[in-house]
N, C-alpha and C positions, 0 to 999 in steps of 0.2 A: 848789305852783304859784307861780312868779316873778312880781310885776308885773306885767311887762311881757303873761305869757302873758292876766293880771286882764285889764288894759286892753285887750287883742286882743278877749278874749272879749265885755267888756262892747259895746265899737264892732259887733261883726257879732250879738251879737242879746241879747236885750233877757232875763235869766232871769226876774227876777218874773213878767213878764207870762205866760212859759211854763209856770211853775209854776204860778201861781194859776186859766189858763185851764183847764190840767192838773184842777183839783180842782173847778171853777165848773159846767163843763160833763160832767163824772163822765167824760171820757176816762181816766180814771187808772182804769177798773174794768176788770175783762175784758171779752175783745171782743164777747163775748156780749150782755150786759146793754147796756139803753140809758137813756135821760136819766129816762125817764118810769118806768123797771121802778125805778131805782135812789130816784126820787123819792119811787114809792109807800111804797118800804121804810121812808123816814125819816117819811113821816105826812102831805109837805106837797104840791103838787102843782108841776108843771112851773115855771108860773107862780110860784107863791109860791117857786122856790127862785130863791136870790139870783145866779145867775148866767144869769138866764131871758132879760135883755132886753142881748144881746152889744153892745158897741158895736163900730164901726168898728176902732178899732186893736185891740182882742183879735182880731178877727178876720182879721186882716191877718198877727198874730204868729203864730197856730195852721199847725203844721208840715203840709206837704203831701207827700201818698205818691206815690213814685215811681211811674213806669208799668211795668207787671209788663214782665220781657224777653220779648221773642219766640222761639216753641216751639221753634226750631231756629236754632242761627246756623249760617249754609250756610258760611262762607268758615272757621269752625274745624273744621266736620265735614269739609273738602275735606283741610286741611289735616293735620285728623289723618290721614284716610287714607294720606296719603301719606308721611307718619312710619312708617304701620305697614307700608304697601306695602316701603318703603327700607327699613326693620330687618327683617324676616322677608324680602327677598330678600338683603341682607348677613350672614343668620344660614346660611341655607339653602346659598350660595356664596359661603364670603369667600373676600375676596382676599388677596393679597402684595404690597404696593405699597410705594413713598418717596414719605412727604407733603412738602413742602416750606413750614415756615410761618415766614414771615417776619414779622419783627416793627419795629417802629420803633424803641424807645427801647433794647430789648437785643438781643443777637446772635441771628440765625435760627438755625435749626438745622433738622437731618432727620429725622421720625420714620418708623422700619419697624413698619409695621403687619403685622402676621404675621395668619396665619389664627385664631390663637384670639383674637386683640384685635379684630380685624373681627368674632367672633363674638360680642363685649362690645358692642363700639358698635353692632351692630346688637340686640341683646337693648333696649341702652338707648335705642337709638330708639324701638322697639316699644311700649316701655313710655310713653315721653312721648305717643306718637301715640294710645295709648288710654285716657290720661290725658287727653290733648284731645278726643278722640271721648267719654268720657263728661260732660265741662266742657261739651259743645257743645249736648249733647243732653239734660243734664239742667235743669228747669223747676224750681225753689223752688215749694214748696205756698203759699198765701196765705191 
């Protein structure tokens, strides 16, 4: 790690304190286990263990969880569909067309899309589109 990356890291957050809070308050155990379960184990009780009374800025540094996504993102599942709709109707009927793709900094040119290449870019539509369709719809466990 550069310097420079040191000093970035140190300015936006503070490690000691994430570390030590990390061990004070038994977050560092599975998520199972809580302050009092982990307390009993060592003999002493909530209270008597040394990271019982938080002050203000430990508490200010302890990281905070993001809000779980919502069960369905409507605009990726529209969107996929309609990748899969446009690639299984280009698989089904391709065409024979000239694309014309023009470019700024090098020379355009004309691609003949034949029917078996239409039958490519619709294949790889298809696939991106329920690539999105399962991106959209699938929820991370917590």
């Amino acid at each position: 790690m550069s310097n420079r990356d040191v000093r970035w890291l140190q300015r936006r957050t503070n490690i000691a304190d994430l570390l030590d809070d990390g061990i004070e308050n038994y977050s560092d155990l599975k998520p199972g286990a809580s302050a009092a379960g982990a307390a009993d184990a060592e003999g002493t009780t909530v209270a008597e263990s040394p990271g019982a009374t938080a002050s203000p800025r430990s508490a200010a540094s302890t990281p905070t969880t993001a809000s779980p996504r919502p069960t369905v993102a409507w605009f990726g599942l529209l969107l996929g569909i309609a990748f899969v709709a446009a690639g299984v109707r280009l698989f089904l009927a391709p065409v024979d067309l000239m694309v014309y793709h023009q470019r700024m900094k090098r020379p355009s040119f004309v691609e003949h899309v034949t029917p078996q290449r239409s039958r490519i870019y619709g294949t790889a539509a298809a696939v991106v589109g329920l690539g999105l369709l399962g991106f959209s719809l699938y929820r991370p466990r917590q």
